[in-house]
N, C-alpha and C positions, 0 to 999 in steps of 0.2 A: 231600448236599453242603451244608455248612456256608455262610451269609450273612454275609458279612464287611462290617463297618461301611461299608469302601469303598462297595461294590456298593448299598445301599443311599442314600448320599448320592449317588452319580449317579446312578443314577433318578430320584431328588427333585430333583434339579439340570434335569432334562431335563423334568419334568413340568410344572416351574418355568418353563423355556425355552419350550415348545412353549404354556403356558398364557400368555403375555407376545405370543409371537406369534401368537394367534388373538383377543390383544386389538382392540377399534376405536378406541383410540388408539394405538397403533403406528402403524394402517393413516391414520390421519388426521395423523401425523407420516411418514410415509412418501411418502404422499399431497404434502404442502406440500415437503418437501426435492425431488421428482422436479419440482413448479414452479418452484421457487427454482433450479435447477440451469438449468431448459429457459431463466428469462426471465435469468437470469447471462449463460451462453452468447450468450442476442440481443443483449442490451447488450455483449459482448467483441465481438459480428461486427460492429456497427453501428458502435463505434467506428472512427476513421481513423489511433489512436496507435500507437505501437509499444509494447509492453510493455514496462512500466519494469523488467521483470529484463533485458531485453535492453539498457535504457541503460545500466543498469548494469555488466552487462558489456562494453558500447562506455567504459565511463567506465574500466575497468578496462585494455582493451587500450591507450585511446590518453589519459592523464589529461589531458594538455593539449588534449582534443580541444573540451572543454566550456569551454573559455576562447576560445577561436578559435569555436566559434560563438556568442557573446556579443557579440564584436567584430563578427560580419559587421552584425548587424542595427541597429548604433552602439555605440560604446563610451558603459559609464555613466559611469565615469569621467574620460572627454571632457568630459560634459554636465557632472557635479559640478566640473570643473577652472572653467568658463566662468560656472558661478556665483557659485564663492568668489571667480573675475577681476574681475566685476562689484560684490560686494559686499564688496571689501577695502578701496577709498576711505574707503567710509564705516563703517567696523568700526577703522579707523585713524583717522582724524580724531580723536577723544576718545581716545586716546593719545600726541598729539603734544602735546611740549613747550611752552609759551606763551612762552618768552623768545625 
């Protein structure tokens, strides 16, 4: 039976593979990813947020819902209305006429 180019590049592909995987950097990147994952995870449980794909999708079912709760906890707009009320006196004065 005849060895066809094929058959001969996968072998070499696989000796390739299986020599990559009995490398000890793989295993010491394999190694760090299986920590990076475990201390990911305790930082996602420890947190008390909801996950912002899920605001997002609240942002989606209800758009105005992120404006109403901006208001609950005061409006900024309140606050900026009360200071341009305070400092239009004096932003006006040196515009007012002399005659």
């Amino acid at each position: 039976m005849p060895h066809l180019p094929c058959e001969n590049l996968l072998s070499a592909d696989t000796v390739i593979v299986a020599d990559l995987m009995s490398s000890p950097l793989v295993m010491q990147f394999s190694i760090f990813g299986a920590f990076a994952a475990v201390a990911w995870w305790v930082m996602d449980m420890m947190s008390n947020r909801e996950p912002r794909a899920e605001q997002r999708l609240q942002d989606i079912r209800d758009p105005n819902g992120r404006k109403t709760d901006g208001l609950r906890g005061g409006s900024k707009g309140g606050a900026m209305s009360k200071i341009l009320e305070k400092a239009t006196p004096a932003l006006s004065k040196p515009m007012q006429s002399t005659d």
